[in-house]
C-alpha positions as CSV (number, residue, x, y, z in Angstrom):
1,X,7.5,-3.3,20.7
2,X,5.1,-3.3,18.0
3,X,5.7,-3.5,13.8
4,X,3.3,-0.8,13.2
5,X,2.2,1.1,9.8
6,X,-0.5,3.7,8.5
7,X,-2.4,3.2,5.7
8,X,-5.1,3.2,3.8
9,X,-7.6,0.0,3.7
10,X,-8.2,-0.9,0.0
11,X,-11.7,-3.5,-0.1
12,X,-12.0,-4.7,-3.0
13,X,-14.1,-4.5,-6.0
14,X,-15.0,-7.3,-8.5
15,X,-12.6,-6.1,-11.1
16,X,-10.3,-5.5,-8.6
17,X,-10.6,-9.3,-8.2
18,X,-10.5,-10.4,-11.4
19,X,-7.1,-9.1,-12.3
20,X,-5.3,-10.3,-9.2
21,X,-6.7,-13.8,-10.3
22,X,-5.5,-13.0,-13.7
23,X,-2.2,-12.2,-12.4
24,X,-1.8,-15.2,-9.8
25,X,-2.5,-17.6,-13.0
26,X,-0.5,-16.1,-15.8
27,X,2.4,-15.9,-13.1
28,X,1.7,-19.6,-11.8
29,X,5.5,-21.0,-13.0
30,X,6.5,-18.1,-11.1
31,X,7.7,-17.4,-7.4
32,X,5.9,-14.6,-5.9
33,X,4.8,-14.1,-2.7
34,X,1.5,-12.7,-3.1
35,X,-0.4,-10.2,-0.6
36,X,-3.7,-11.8,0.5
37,X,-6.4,-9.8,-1.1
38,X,-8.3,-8.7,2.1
39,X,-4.9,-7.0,3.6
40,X,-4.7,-5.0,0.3
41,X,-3.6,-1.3,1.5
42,X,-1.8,1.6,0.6
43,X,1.0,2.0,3.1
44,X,1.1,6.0,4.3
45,X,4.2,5.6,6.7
46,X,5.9,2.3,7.7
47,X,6.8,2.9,11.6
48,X,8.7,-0.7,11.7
49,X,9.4,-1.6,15.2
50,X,8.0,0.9,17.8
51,X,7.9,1.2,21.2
52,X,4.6,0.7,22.5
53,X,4.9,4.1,24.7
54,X,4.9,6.0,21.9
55,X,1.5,4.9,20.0
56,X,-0.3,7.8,22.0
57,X,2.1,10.6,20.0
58,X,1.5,9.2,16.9
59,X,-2.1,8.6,17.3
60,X,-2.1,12.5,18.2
61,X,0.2,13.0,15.1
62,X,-2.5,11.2,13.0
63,X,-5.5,13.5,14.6
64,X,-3.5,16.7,13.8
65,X,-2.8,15.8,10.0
66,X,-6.4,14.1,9.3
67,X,-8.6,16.7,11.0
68,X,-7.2,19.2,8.3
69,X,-8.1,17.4,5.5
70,X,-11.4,16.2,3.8
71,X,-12.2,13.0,2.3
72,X,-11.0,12.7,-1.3
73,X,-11.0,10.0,-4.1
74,X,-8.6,8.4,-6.1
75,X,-8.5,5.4,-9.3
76,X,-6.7,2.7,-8.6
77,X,-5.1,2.2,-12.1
78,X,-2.8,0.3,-14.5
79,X,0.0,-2.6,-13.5
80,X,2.9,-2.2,-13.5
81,X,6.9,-3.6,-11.9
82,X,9.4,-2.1,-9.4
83,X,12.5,-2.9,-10.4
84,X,14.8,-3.9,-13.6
85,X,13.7,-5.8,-16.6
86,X,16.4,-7.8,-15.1
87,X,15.7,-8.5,-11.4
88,X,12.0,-7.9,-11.3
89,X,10.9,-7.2,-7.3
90,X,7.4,-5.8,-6.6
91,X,4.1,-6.3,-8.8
92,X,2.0,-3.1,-8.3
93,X,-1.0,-1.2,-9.3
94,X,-0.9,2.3,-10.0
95,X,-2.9,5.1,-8.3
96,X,-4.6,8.2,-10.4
97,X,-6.1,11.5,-9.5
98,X,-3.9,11.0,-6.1
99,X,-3.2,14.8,-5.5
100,X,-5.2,14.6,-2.2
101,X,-3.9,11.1,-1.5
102,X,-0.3,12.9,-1.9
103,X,-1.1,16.1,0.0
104,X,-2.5,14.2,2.6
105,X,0.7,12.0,3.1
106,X,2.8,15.3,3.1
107,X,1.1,16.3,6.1
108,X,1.5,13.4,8.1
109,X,5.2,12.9,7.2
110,X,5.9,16.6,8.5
111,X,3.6,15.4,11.7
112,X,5.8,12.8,12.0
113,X,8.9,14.2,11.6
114,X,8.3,16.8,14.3
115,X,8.2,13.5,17.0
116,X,10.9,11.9,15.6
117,X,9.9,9.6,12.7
118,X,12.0,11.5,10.2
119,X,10.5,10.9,6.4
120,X,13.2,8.6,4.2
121,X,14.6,9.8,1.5
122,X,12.5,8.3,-1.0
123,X,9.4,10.1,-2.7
124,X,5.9,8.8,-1.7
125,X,5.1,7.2,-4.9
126,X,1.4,5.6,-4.6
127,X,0.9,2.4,-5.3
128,X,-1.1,-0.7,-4.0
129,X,1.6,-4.1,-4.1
130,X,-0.1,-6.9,-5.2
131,X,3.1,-9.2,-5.0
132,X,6.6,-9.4,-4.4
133,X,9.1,-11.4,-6.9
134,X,11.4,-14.3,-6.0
135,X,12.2,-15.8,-9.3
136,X,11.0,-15.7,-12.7
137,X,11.2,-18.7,-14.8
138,X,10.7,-16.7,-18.5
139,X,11.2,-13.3,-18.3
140,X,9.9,-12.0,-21.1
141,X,6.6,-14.2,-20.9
142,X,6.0,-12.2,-17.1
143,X,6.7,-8.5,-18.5
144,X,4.1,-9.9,-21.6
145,X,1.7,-11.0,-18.8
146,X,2.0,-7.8,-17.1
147,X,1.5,-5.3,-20.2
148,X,-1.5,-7.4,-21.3
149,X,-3.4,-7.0,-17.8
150,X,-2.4,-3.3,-18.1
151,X,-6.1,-2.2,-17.6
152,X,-7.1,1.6,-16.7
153,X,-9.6,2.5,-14.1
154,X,-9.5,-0.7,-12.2
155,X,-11.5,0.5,-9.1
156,X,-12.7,4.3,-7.7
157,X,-12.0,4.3,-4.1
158,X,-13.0,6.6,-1.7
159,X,-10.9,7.5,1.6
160,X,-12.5,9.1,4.6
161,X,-10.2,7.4,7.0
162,X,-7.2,6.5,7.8
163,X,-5.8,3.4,9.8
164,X,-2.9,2.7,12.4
165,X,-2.1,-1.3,12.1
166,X,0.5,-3.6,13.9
167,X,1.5,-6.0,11.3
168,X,2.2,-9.7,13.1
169,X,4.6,-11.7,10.9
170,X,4.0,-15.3,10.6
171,X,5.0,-17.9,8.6
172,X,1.6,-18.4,6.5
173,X,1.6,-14.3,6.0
174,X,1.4,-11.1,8.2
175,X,-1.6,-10.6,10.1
176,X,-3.0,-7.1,10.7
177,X,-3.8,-5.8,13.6
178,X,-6.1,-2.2,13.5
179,X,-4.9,-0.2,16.7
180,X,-7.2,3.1,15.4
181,X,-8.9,4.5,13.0
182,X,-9.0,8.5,12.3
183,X,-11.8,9.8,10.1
184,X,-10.6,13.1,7.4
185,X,-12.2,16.2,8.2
């Protein structure tokens, strides 16, 4: 079995950068388990668990959906909280001009559904986590934090693949592990 996920690969950029470390500082009194900034992605489909015989149908799943679409751009954008003022969960960044990001994650879903890795419930809503939240020591200082490193246009980023990765959980963080990678068009 294999913990396996598509998704987009995010490198990035120096401003990119900068607000991360912004967020990291003004959050320091804070517990959050941060994502390491090299494994920044935005997940497509989350596979979870999967039998190793079945990589080669969603491989060919992948190659169906990405040969019928052409590269595209998006702006990763703004910052913003999943969850209540309350019980805080997931720091994220928000994505803009994702229509092609959003068609394109249609048509895998349907690819996938037709072997048997039936879409959830829940919209696609595109978004690049930057942390997840424990505990927050002051509340209203973190939500402050947040709307003050509200910045738009944070980073253009251009997608003209898509990859497959196993994610290996350790203690220090997950490790990810590319099985392929399927150019669009």
């Amino acid at each position: 079995m294999k913990r396996l996920f598509l998704a987009i690969k995010i490198n990035p950029e120096e401003k990119l950068i900068s607000l991360f470390q912004s967020l990291t500082r003004c959050c320091s009194n804070d517990k959050i388990k941060w994502v390491n900034i090299h494994n920044l992605h935005i997940t497509l489909k989350f596979f979870g668990e999967t039998n190793e015989n079945r990589i080669s149908e969603i491989r060919n799943s992948i190659i169906n959906s990405a040969s019928t679409q052409n590269p595209f751009q998006f702006e990763i954008s703004e910052t913003g909280v999943f969850g209540s003022s309350y019980q805080p969960k997931v720091i994220w960044l928000g994505i803009n001009k994702a229509d092609q990001l959003k068609s394109l994650t249609s048509s895998l879903l349907a690819e996938f559904d037709k072997i048997g890795f039936l879409t959830g419930r829940q919209n696609f809503v595109p978004h690049l986590t930057l942390g997840r939240v424990n505990f927050i020591a002051d509340k209203k200082s973190f939500f402050e934090n947040i709307k003050s490193l509200n910045i738009e246009n944070i980073q253009e980023v251009k997608v003209d693949e898509i990859i497959l990765y196993e994610s290996i959980l350790k203690r220090e963080g997950p490790e990810y592990v590319i099985i392929g990678k399927y150019k669009l068009g």
